[in-house]
Backbone atoms as SQL, in Angstrom:
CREATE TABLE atoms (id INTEGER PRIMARY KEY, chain TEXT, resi INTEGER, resn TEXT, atom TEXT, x REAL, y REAL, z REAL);
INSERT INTO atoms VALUES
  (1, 'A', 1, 'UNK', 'N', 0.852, -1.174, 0.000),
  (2, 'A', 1, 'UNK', 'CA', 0.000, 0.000, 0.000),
  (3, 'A', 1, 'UNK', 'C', 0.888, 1.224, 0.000),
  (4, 'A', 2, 'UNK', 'N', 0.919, 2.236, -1.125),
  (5, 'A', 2, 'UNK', 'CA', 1.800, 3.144, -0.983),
  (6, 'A', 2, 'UNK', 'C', 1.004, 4.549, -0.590),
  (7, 'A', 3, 'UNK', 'N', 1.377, 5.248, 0.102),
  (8, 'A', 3, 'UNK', 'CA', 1.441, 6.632, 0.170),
  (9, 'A', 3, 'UNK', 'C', 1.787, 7.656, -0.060),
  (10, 'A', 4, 'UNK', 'N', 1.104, 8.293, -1.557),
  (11, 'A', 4, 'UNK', 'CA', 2.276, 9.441, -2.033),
  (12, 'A', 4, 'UNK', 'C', 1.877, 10.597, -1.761),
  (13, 'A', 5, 'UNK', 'N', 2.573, 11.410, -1.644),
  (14, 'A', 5, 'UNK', 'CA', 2.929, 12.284, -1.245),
  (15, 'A', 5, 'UNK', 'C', 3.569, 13.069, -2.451),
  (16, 'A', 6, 'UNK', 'N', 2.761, 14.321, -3.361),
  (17, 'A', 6, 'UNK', 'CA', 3.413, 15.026, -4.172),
  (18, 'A', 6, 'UNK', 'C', 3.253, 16.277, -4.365),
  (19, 'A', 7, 'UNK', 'N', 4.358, 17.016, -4.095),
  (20, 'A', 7, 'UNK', 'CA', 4.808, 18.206, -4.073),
  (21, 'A', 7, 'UNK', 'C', 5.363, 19.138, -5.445),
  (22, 'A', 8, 'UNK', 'N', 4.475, 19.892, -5.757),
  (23, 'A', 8, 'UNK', 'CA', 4.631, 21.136, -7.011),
  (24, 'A', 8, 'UNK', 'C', 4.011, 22.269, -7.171),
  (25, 'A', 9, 'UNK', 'N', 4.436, 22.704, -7.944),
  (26, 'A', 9, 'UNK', 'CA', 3.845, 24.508, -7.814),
  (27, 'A', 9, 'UNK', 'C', 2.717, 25.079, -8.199),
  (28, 'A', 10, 'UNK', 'N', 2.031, 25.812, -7.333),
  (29, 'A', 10, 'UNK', 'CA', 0.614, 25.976, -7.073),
  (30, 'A', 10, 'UNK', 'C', 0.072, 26.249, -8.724),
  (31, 'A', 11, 'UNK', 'N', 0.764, 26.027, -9.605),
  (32, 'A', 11, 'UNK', 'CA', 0.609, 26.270, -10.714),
  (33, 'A', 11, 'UNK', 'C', -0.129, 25.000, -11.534),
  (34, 'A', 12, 'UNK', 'N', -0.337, 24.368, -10.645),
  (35, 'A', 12, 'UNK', 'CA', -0.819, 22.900, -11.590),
  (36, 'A', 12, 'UNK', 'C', -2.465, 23.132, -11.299),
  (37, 'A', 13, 'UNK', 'N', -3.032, 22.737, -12.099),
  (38, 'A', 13, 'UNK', 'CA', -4.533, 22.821, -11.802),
  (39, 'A', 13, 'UNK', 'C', -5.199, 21.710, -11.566),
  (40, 'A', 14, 'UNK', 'N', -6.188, 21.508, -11.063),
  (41, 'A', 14, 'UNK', 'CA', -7.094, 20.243, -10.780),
  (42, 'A', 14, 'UNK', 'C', -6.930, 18.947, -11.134),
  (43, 'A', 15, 'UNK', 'N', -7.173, 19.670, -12.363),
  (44, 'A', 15, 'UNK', 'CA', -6.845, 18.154, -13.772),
  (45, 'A', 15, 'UNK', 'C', -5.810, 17.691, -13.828),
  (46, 'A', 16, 'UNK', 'N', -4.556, 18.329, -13.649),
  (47, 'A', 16, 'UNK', 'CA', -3.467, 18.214, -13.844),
  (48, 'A', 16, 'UNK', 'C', -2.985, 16.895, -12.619),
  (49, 'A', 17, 'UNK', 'N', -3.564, 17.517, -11.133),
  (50, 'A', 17, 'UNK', 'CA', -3.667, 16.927, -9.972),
  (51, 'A', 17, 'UNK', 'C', -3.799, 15.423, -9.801),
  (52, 'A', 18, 'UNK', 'N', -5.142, 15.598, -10.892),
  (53, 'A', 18, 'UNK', 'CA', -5.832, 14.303, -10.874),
  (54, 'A', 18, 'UNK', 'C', -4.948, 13.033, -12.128),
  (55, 'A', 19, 'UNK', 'N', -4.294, 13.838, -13.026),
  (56, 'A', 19, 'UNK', 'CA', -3.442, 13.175, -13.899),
  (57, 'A', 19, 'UNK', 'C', -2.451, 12.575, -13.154),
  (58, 'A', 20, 'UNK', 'N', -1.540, 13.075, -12.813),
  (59, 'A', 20, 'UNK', 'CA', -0.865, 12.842, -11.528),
  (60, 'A', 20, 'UNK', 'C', -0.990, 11.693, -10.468),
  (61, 'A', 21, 'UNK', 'N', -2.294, 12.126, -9.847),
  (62, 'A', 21, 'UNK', 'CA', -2.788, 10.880, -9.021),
  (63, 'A', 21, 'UNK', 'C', -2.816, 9.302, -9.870),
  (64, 'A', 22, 'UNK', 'N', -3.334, 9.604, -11.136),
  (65, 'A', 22, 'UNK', 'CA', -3.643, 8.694, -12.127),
  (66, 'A', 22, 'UNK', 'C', -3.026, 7.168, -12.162),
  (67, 'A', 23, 'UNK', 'N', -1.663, 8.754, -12.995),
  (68, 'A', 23, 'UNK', 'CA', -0.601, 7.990, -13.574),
  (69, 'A', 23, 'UNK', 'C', 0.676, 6.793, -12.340),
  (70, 'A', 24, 'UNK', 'N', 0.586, 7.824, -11.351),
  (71, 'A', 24, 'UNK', 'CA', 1.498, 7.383, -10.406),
  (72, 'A', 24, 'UNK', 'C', 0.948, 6.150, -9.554),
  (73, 'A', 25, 'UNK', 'N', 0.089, 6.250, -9.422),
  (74, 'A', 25, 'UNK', 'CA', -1.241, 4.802, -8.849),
  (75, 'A', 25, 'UNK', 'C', -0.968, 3.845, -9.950),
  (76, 'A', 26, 'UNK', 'N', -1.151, 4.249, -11.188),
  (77, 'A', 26, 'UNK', 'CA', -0.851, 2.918, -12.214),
  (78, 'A', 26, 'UNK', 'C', 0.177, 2.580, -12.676),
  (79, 'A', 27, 'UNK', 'N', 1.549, 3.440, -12.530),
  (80, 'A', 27, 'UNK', 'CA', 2.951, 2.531, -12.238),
  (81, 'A', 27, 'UNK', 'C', 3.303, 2.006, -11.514),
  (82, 'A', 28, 'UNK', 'N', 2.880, 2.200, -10.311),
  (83, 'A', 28, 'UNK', 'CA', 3.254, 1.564, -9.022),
  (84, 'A', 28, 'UNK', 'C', 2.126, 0.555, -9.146),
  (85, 'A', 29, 'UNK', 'N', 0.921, 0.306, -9.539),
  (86, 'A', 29, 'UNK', 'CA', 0.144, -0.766, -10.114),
  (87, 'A', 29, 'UNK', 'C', 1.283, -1.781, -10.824),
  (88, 'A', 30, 'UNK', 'N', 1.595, -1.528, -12.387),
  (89, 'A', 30, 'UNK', 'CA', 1.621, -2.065, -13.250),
  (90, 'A', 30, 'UNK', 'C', 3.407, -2.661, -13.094),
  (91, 'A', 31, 'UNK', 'N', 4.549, -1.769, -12.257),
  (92, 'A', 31, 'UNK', 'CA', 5.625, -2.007, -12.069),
  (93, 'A', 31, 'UNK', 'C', 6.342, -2.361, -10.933),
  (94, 'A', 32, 'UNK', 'N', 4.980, -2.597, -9.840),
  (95, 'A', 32, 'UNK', 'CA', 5.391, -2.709, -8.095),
  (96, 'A', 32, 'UNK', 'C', 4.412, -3.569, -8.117),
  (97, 'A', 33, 'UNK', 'N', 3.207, -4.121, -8.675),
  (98, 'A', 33, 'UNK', 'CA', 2.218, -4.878, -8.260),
  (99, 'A', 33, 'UNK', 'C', 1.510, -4.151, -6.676),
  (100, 'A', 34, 'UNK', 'N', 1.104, -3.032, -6.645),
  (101, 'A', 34, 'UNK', 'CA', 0.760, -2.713, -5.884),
  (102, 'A', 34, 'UNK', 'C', -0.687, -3.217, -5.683),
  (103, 'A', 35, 'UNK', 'N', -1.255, -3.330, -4.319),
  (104, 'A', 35, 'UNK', 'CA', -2.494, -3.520, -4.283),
  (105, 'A', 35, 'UNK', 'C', -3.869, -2.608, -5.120),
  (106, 'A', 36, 'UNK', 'N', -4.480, -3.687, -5.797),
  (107, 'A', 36, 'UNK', 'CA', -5.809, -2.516, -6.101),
  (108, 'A', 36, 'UNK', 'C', -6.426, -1.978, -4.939),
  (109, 'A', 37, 'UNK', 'N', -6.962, -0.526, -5.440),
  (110, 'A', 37, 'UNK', 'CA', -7.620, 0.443, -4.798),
  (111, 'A', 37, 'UNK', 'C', -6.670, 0.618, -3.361),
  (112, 'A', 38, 'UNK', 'N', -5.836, 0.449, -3.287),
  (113, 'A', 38, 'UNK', 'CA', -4.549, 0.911, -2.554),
  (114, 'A', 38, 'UNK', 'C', -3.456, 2.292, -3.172),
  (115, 'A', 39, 'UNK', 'N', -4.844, 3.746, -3.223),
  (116, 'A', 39, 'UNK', 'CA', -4.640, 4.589, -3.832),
  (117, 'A', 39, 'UNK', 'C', -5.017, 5.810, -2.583),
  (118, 'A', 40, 'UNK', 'N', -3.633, 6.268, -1.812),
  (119, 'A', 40, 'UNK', 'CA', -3.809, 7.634, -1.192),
  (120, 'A', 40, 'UNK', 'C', -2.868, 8.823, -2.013),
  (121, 'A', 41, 'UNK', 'N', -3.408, 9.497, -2.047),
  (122, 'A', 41, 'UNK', 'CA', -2.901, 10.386, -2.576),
  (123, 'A', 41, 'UNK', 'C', -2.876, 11.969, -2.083),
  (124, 'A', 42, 'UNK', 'N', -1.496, 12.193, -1.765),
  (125, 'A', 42, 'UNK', 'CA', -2.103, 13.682, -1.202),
  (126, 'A', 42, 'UNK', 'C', -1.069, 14.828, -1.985),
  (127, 'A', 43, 'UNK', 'N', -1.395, 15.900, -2.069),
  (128, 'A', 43, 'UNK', 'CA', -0.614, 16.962, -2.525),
  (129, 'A', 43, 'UNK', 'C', -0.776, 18.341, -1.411),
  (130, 'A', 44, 'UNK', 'N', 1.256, 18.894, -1.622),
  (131, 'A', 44, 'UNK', 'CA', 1.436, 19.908, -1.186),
  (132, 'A', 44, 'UNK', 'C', 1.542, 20.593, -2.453),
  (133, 'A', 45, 'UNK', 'N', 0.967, 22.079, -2.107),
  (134, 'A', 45, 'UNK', 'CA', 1.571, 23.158, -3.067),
  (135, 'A', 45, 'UNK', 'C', 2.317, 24.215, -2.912),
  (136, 'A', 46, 'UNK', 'N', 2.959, 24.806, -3.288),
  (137, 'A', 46, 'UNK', 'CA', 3.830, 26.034, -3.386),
  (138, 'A', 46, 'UNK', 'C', 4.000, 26.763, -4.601),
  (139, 'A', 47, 'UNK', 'N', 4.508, 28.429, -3.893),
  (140, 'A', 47, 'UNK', 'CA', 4.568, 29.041, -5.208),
  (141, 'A', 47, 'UNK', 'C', 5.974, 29.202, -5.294),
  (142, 'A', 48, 'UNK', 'N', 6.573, 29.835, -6.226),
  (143, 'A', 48, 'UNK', 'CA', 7.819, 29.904, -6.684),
  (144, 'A', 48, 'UNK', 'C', 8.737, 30.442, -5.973),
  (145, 'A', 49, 'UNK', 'N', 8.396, 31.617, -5.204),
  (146, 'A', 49, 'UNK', 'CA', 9.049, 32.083, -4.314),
  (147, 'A', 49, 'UNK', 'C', 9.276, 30.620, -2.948),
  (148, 'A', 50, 'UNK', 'N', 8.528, 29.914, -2.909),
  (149, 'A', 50, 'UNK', 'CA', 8.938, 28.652, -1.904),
  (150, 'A', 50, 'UNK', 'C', 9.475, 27.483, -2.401),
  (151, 'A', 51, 'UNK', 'N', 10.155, 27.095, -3.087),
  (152, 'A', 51, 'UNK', 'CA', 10.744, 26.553, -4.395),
  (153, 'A', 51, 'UNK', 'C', 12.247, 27.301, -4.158),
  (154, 'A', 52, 'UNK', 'N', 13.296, 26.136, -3.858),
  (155, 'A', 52, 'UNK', 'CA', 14.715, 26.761, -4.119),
  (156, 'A', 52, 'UNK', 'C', 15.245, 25.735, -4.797),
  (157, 'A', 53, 'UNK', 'N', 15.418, 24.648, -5.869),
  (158, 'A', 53, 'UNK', 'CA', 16.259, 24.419, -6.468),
  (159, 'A', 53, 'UNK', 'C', 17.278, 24.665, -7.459),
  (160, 'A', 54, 'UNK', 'N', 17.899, 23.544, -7.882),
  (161, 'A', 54, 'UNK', 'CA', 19.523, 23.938, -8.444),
  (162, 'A', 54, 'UNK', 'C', 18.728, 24.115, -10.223),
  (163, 'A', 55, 'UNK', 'N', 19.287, 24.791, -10.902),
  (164, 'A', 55, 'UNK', 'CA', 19.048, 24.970, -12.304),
  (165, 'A', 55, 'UNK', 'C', 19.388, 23.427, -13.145),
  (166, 'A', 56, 'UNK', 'N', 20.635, 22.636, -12.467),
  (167, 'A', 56, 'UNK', 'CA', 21.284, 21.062, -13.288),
  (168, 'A', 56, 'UNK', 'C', 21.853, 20.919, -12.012),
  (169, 'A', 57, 'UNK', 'N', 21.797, 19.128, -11.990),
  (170, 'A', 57, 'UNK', 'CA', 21.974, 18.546, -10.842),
  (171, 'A', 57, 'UNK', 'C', 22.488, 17.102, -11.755),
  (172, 'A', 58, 'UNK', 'N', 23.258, 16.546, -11.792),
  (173, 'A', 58, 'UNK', 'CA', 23.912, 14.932, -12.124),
  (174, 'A', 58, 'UNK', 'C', 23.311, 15.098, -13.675),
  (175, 'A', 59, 'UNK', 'N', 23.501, 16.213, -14.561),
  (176, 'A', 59, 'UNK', 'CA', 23.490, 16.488, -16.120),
  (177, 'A', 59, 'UNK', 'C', 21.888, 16.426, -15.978),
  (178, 'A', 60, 'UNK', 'N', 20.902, 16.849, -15.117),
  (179, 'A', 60, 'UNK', 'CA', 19.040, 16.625, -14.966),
  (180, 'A', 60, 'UNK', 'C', 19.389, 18.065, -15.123),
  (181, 'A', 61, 'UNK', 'N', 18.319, 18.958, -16.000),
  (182, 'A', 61, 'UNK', 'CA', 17.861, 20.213, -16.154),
  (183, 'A', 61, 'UNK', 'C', 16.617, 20.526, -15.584),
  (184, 'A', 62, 'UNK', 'N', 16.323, 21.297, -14.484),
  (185, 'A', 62, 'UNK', 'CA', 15.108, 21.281, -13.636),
  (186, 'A', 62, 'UNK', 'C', 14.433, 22.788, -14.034),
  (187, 'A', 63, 'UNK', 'N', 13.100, 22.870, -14.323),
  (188, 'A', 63, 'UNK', 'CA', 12.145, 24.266, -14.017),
  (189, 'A', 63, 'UNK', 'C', 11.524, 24.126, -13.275),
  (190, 'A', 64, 'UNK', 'N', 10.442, 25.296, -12.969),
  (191, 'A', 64, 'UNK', 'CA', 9.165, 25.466, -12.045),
  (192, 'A', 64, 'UNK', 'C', 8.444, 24.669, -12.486),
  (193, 'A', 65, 'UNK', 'N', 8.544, 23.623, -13.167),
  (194, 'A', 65, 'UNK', 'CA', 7.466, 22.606, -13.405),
  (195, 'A', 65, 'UNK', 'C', 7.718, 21.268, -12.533),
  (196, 'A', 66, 'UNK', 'N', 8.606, 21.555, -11.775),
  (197, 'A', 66, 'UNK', 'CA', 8.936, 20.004, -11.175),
  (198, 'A', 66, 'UNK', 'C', 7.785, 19.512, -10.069),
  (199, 'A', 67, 'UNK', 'N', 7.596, 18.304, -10.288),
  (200, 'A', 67, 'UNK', 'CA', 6.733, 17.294, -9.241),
  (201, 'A', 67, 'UNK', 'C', 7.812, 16.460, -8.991),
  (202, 'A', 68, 'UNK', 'N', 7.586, 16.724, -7.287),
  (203, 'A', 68, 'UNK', 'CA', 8.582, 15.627, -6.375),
  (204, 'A', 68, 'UNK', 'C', 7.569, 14.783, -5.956),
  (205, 'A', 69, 'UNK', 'N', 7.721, 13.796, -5.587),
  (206, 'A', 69, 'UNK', 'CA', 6.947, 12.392, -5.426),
  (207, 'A', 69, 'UNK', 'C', 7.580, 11.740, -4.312),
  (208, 'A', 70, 'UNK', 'N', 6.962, 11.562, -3.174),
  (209, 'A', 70, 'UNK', 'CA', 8.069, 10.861, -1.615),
  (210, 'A', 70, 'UNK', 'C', 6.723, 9.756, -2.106),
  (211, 'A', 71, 'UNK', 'N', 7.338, 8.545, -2.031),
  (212, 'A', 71, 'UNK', 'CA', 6.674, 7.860, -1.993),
  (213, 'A', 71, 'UNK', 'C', 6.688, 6.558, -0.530),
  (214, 'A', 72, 'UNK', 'N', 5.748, 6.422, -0.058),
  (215, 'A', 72, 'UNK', 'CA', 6.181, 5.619, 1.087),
  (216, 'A', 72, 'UNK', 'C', 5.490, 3.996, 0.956),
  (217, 'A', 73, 'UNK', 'N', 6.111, 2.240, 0.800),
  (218, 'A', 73, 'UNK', 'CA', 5.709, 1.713, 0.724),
  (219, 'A', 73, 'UNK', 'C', 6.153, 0.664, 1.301),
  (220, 'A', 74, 'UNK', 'N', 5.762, -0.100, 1.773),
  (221, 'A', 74, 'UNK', 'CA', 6.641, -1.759, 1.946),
  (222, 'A', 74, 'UNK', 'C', 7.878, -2.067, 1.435),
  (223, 'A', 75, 'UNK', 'N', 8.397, -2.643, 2.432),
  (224, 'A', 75, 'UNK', 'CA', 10.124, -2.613, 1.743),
  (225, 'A', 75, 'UNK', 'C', 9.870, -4.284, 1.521),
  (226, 'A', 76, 'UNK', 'N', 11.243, -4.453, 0.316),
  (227, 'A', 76, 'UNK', 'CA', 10.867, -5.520, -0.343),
  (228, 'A', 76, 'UNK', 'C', 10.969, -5.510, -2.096),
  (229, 'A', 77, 'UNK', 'N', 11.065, -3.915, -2.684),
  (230, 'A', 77, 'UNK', 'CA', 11.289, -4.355, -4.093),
  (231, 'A', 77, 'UNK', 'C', 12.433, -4.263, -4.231),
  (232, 'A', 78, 'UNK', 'N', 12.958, -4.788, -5.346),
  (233, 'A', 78, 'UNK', 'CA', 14.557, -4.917, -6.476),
  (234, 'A', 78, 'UNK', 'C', 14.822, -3.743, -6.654),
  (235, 'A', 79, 'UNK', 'N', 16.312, -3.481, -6.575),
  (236, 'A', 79, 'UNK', 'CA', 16.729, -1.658, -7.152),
  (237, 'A', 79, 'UNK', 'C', 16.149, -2.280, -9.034),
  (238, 'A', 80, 'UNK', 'N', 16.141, -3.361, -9.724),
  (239, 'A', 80, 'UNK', 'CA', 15.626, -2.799, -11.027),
  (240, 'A', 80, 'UNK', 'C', 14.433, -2.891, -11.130),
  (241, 'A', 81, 'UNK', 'N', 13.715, -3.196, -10.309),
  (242, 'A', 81, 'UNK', 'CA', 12.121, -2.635, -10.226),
  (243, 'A', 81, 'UNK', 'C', 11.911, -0.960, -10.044),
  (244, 'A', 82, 'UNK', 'N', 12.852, -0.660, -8.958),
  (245, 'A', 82, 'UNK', 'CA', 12.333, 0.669, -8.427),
  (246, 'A', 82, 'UNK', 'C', 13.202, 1.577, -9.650),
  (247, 'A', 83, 'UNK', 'N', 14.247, 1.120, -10.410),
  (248, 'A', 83, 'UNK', 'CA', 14.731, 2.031, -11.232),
  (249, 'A', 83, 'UNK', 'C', 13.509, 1.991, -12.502),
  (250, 'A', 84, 'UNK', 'N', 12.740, 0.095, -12.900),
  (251, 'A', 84, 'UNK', 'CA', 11.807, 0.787, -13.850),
  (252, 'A', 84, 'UNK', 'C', 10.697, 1.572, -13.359),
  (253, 'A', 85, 'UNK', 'N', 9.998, 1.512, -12.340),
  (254, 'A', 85, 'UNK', 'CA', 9.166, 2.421, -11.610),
  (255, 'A', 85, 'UNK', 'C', 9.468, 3.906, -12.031),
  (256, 'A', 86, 'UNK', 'N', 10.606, 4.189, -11.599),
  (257, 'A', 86, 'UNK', 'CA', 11.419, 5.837, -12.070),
  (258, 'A', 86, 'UNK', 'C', 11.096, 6.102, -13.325),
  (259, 'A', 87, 'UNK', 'N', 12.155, 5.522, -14.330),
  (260, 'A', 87, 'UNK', 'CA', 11.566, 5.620, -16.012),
  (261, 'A', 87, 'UNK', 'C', 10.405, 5.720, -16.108),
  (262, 'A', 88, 'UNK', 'N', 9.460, 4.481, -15.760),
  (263, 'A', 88, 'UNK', 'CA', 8.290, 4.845, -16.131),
  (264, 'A', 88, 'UNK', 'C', 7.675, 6.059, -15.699),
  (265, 'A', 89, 'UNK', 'N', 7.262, 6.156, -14.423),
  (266, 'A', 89, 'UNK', 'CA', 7.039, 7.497, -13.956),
  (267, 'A', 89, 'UNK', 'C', 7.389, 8.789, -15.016),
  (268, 'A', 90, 'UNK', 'N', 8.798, 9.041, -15.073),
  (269, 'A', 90, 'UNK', 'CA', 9.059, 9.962, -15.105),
  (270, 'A', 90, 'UNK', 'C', 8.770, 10.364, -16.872),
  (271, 'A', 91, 'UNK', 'N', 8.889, 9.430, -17.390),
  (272, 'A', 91, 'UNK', 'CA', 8.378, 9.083, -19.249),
  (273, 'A', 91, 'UNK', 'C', 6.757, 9.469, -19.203),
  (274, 'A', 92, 'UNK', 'N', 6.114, 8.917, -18.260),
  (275, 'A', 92, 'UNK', 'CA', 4.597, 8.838, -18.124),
  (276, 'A', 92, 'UNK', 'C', 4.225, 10.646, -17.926),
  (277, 'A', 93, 'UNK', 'N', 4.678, 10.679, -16.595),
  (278, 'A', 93, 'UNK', 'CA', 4.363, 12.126, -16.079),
  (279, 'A', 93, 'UNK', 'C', 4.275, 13.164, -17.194),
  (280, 'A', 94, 'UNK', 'N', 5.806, 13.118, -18.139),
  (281, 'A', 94, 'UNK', 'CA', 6.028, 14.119, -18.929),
  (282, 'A', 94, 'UNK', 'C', 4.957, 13.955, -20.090),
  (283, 'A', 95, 'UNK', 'N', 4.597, 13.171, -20.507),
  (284, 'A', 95, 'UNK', 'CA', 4.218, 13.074, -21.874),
  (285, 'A', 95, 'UNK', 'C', 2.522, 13.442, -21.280),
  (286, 'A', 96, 'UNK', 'N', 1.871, 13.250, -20.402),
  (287, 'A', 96, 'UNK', 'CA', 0.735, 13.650, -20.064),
  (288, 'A', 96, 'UNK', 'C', 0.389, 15.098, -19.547),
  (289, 'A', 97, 'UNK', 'N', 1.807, 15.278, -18.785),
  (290, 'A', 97, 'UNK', 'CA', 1.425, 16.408, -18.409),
  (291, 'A', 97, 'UNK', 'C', 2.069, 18.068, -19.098),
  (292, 'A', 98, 'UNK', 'N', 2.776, 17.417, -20.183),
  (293, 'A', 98, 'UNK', 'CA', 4.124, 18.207, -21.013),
  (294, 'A', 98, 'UNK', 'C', 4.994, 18.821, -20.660),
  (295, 'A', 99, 'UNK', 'N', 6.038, 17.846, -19.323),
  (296, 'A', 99, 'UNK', 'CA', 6.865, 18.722, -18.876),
  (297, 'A', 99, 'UNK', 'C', 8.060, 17.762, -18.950),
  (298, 'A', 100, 'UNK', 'N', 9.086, 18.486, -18.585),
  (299, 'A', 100, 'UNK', 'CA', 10.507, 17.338, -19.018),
  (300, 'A', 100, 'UNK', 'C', 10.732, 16.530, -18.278),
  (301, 'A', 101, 'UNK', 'N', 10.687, 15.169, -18.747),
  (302, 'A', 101, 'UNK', 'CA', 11.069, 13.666, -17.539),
  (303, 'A', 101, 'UNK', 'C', 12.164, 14.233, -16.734),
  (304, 'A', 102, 'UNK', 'N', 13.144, 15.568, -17.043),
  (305, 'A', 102, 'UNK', 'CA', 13.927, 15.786, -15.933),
  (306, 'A', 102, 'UNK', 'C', 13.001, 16.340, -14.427),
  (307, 'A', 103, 'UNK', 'N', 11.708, 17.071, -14.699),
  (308, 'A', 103, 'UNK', 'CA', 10.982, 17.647, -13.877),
  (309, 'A', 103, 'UNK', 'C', 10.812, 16.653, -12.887),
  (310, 'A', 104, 'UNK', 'N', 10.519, 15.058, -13.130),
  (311, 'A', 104, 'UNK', 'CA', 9.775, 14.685, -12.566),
  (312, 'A', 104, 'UNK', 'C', 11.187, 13.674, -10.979),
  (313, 'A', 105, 'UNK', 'N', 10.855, 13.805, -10.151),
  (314, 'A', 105, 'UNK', 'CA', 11.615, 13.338, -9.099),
  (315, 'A', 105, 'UNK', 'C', 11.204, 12.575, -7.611),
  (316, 'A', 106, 'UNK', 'N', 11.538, 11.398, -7.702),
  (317, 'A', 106, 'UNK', 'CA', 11.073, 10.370, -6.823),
  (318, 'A', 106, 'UNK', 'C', 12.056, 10.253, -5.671),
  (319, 'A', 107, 'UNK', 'N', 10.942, 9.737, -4.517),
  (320, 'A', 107, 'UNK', 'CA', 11.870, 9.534, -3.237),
  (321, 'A', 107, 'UNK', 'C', 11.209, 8.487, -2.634),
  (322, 'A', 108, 'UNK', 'N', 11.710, 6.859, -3.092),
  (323, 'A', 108, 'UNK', 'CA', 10.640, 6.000, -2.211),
  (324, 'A', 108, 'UNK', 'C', 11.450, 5.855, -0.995),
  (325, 'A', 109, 'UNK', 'N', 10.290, 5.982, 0.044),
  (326, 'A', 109, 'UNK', 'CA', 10.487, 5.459, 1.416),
  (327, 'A', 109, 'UNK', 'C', 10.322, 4.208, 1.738),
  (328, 'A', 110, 'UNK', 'N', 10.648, 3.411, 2.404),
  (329, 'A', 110, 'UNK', 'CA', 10.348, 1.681, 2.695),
  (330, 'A', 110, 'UNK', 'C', 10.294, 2.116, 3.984),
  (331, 'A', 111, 'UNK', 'N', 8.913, 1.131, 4.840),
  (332, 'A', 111, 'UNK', 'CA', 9.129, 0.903, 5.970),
  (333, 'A', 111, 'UNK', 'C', 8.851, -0.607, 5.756),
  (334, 'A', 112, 'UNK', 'N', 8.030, -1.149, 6.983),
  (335, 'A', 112, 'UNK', 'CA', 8.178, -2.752, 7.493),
  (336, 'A', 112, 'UNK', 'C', 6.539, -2.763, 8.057),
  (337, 'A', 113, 'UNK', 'N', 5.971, -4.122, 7.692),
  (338, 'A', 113, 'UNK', 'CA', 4.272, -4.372, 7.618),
  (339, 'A', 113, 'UNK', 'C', 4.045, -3.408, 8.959),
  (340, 'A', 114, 'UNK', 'N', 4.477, -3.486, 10.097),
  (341, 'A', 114, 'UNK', 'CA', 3.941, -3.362, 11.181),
  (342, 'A', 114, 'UNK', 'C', 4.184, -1.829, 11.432),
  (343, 'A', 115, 'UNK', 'N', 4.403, -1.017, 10.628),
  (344, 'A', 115, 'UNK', 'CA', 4.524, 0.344, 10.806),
  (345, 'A', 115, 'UNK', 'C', 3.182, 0.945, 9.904),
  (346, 'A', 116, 'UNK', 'N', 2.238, 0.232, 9.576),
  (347, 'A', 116, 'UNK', 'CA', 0.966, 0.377, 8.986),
  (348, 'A', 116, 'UNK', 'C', -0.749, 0.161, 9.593),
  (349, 'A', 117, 'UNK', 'N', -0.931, 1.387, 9.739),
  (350, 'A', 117, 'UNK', 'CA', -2.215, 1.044, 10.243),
  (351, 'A', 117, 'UNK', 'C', -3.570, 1.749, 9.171),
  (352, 'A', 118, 'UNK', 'N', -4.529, 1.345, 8.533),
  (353, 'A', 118, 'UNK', 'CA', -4.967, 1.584, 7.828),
  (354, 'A', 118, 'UNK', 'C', -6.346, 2.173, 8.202),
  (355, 'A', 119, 'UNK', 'N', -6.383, 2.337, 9.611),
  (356, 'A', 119, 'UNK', 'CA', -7.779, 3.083, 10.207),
  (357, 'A', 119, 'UNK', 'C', -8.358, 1.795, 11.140),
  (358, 'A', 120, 'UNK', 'N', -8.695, 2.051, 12.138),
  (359, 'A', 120, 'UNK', 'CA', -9.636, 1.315, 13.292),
  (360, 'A', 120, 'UNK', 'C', -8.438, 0.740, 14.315),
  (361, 'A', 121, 'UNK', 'N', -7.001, 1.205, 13.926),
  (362, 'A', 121, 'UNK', 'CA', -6.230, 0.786, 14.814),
  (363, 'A', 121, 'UNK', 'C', -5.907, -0.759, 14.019),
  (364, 'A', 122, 'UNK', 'N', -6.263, -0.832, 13.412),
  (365, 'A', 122, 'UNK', 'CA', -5.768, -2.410, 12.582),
  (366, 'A', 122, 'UNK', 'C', -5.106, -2.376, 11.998),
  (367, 'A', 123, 'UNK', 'N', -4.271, -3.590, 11.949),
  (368, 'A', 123, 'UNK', 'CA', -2.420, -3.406, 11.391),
  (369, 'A', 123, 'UNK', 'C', -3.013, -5.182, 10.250),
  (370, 'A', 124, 'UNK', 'N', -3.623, -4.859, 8.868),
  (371, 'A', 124, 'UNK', 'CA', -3.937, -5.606, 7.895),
  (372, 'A', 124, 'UNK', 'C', -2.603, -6.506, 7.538),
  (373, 'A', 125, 'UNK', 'N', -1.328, -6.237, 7.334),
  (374, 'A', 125, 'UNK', 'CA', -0.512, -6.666, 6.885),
  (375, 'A', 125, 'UNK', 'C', -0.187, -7.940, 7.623),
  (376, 'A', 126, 'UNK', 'N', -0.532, -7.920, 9.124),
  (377, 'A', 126, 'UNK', 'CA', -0.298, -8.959, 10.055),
  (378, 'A', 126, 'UNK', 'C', -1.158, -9.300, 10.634),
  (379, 'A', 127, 'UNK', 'N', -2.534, -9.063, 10.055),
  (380, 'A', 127, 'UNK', 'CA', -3.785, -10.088, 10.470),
  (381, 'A', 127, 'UNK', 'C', -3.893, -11.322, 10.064);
């Protein structure tokens, strides 16, 4: 069950939001086997003035269009799962939302079943 968490500039609109939510639910679907309807999704926004990144970072060219993505899920996948997860993502994001696969930037978190509670105080992973 992942929890994302995505952060970009108050400049994105609704739709855009909801593209977003979409796409990132169905890579982590289609390249993590994530659970169906195991879809939270939340967004921070900011405007530009709250926004300090680098112009190029490891040859990546970044604008005010960037979506950061913390993603938090069960530990347990392959670094070449989570690197195709990235590609995809970041191929997906751009072409839907028309911004450069450099924009787009992931941070998965792993924890462990028992650091999950999904509401009523119930820990599902170890029922």
């Amino acid at each position: 069950m992942p929890l994302i968490e995505s952060f970009l500039s108050n400049k994105y609109s609704a739709q855009q939001k909801n593209i977003i939510a979409r796409d990132v639910y169905d890579c982590l679907r289609d390249v993590l086997n994530v659970k169906a309807g195991a879809k939270f999704v939340y967004f921070k926004t900011f405007s530009d003035d709250d926004m300090f990144v680098p112009d190029e970072l490891f040859g990546i060219k970044y604008s005010r269009n960037l979506v950061l993505l913390r993603i938090t899920l069960n530990k347990g996948r392959s670094q070449t799962d989570k690197k195709k997860l990235y590609e995809k993502l970041s191929v997906t994001l751009a072409a839907h939302l028309g911004i450069a696969p450099g924009d787009v930037l992931v941070c998965l978190m792993e924890n462990v079943a028992e650091n999950w509670s999904f509401g009523e105080g119930r820990m599902p992973f170890l029922e």
